[in-house]
N, C-alpha and C positions, 0 to 999 in steps of 0.2 A: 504494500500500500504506500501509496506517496502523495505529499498535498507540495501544491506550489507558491511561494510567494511572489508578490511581485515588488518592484522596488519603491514604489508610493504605496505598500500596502502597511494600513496601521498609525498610528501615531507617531510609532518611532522615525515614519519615514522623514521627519522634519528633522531629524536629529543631524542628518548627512546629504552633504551635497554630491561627493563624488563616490556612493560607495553603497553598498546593497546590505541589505539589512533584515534579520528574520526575526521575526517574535512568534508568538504562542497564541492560538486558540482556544481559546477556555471556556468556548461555547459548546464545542462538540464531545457529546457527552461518552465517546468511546473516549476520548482523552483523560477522563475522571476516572478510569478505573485500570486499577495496578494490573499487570499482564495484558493489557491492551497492545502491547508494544513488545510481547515477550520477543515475537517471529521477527523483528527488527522493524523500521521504519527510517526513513527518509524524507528531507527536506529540502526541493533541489531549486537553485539558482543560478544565475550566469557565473557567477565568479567564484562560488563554492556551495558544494552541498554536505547537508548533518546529520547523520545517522545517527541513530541510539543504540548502543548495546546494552538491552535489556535482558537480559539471559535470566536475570534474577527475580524478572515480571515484578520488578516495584515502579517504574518511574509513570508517574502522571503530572496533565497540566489544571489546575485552578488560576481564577481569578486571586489576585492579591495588590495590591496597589502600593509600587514605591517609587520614587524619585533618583533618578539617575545623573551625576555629572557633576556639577560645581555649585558652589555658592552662588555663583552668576550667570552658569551657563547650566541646564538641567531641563530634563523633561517625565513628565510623570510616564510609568508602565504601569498594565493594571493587569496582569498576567503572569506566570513564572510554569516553568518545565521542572520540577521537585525531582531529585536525584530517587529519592525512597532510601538513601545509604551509601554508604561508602564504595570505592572500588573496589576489585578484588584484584593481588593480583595477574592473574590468569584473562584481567581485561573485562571480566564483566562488569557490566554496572559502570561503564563510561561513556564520552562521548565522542566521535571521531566526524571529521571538516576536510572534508574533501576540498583541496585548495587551486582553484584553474589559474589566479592570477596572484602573484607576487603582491605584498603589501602590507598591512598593519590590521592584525586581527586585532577588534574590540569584542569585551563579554562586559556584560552588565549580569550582575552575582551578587549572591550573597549567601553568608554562611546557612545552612540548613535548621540551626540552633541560633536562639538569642543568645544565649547565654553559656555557647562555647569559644575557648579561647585559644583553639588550636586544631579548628579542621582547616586544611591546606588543601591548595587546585593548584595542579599540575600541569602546565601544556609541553607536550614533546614533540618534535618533528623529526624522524628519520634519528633516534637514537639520542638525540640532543635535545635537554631540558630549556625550554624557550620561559618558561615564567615558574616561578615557586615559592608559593607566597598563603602564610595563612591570611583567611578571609574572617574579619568577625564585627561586630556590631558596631566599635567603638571607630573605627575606619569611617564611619560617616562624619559629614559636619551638619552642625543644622542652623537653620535660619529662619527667621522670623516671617510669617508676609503671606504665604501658603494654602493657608486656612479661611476659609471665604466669611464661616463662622465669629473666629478669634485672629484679627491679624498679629495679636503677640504670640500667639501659640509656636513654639519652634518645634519644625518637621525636619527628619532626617533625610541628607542627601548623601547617595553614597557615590563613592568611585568607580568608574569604566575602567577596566582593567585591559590593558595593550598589550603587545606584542609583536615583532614582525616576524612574519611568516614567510616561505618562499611554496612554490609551487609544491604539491603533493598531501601524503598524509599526516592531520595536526590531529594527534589525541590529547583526550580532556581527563585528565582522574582525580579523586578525591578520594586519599587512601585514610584519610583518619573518621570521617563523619560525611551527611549528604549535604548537599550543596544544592542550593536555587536558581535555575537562569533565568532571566529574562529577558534580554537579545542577544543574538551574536551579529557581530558586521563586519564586514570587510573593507579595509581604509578607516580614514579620519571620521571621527563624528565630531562635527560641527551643527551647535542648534543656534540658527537664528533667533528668537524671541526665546526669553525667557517662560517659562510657565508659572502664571499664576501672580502677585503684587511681590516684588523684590524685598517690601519692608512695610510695616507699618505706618511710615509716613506717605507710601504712594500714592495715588490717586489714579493711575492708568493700569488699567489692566491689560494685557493681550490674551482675548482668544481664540482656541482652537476650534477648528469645525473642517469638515468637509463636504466639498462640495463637485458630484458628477465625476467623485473617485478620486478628487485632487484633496493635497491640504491646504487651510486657506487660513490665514492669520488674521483677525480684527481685531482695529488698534485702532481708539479716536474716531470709529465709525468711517475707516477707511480697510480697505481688503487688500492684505498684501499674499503672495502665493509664499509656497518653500521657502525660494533662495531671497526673499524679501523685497520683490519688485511689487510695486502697485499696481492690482487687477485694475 
């Protein structure tokens, strides 16, 4: 079984100008249950595709909403790919990125646990550890502004996690605990508008909406596309 993305599909697609980008559906209710994915599955795109080894029938996707990127530059995901567990390793229970063009893999991640302080994510390529790094809660920074509610309320943003990558196969493992994805991309992510009021003192808001399959930014009751030209 295999689903497709396409490169404006989703939210995250504002995240990046030059560079493709997948996230998760959390509608489709085979996705919600563990062994759904035991027989493997695929996610294919121009520049890379992501297979799950699920051998171990744990991984599914739900809804969850967190914030990705910078103090200044961030966009909300409302979805995550849940590991179900650690790797093993004989390779189950990982994920592997099929890589067509040379460039700078991004993953938006987070530790599986709040309140562990030592599951680690692995990326290797051709025998060569390309990133290794525990993942956990305190990695975020948070800011004020967020909350439509409470603009002093402070929301956690956390880090895209890089790496460059060259052509072939990029495995993903987490040999101590499971770990949460919520996009992987290929290249830079760059987000034009912020999400949501930057501070309590703001008074502009930009937002998101789509429209006719595109994303569209309204700012001041004017419509700007993606890369920030005026509709």
């Amino acid at each position: 079984m295999k689903k497709f993305f396409l490169f404006a599909a989703a939210a995250i697609a504002a995240m990046t100008v030059n560079a493709e980008t997948l996230v998760f559906d959390a509608d489709t209710a085979a996705h919600k249950t563990a062994g759904a994915w035991s027989d493997g599955y695929t996610w294919e795109l121009e520049t890379f595709d992501v297979t799950l080894v699920d051998t171990k029938a744990k991984m599914t996707v739900d809804a969850n909403n967190a914030y990705f990127g910078t103090a200044d530059q961030h966009i909300k995901l409302q979805s995550r790919l849940k590991s179900g567990g650690k790797s093993a390793a004989s390779g189950e229970n990982s994920i592997e990125i099929e890589v067509y063009e040379a460039g700078k893999l991004s993953i938006a991640v987070r530790t599986g646990s709040n309140s562990a302080t030592d599951r680690t994510l692995v990326v290797t390529q051709s025998g060569t550890e390309l990133f290794n790094q525990v993942i956990q809660e305190s990695d975020a920074v948070e800011v004020e502004g967020l909350d439509k509610d409470d603009p002093t309320k402070k929301t956690k943003i956390y880090p895209i996690i890089t790496c460059n990558v060259g052509v072939g196969t990029v495995v993903l493992t987490y040999p101590v605990g499971s770990m949460n994805f919520y996009a992987f991309a290929i290249g830079d992510i760059e987000i034009p508008e912020p999400q949501g009021i930057e501070n309590a003192a703001a008074t502009v808001k930009a937002v998101k909406t789509f429209e006719n399959g595109q994303l569209v930014i309204i700012k001041n009751g004017v419509k700007y596309n993606a890369l920030g030209a005026q509709l």
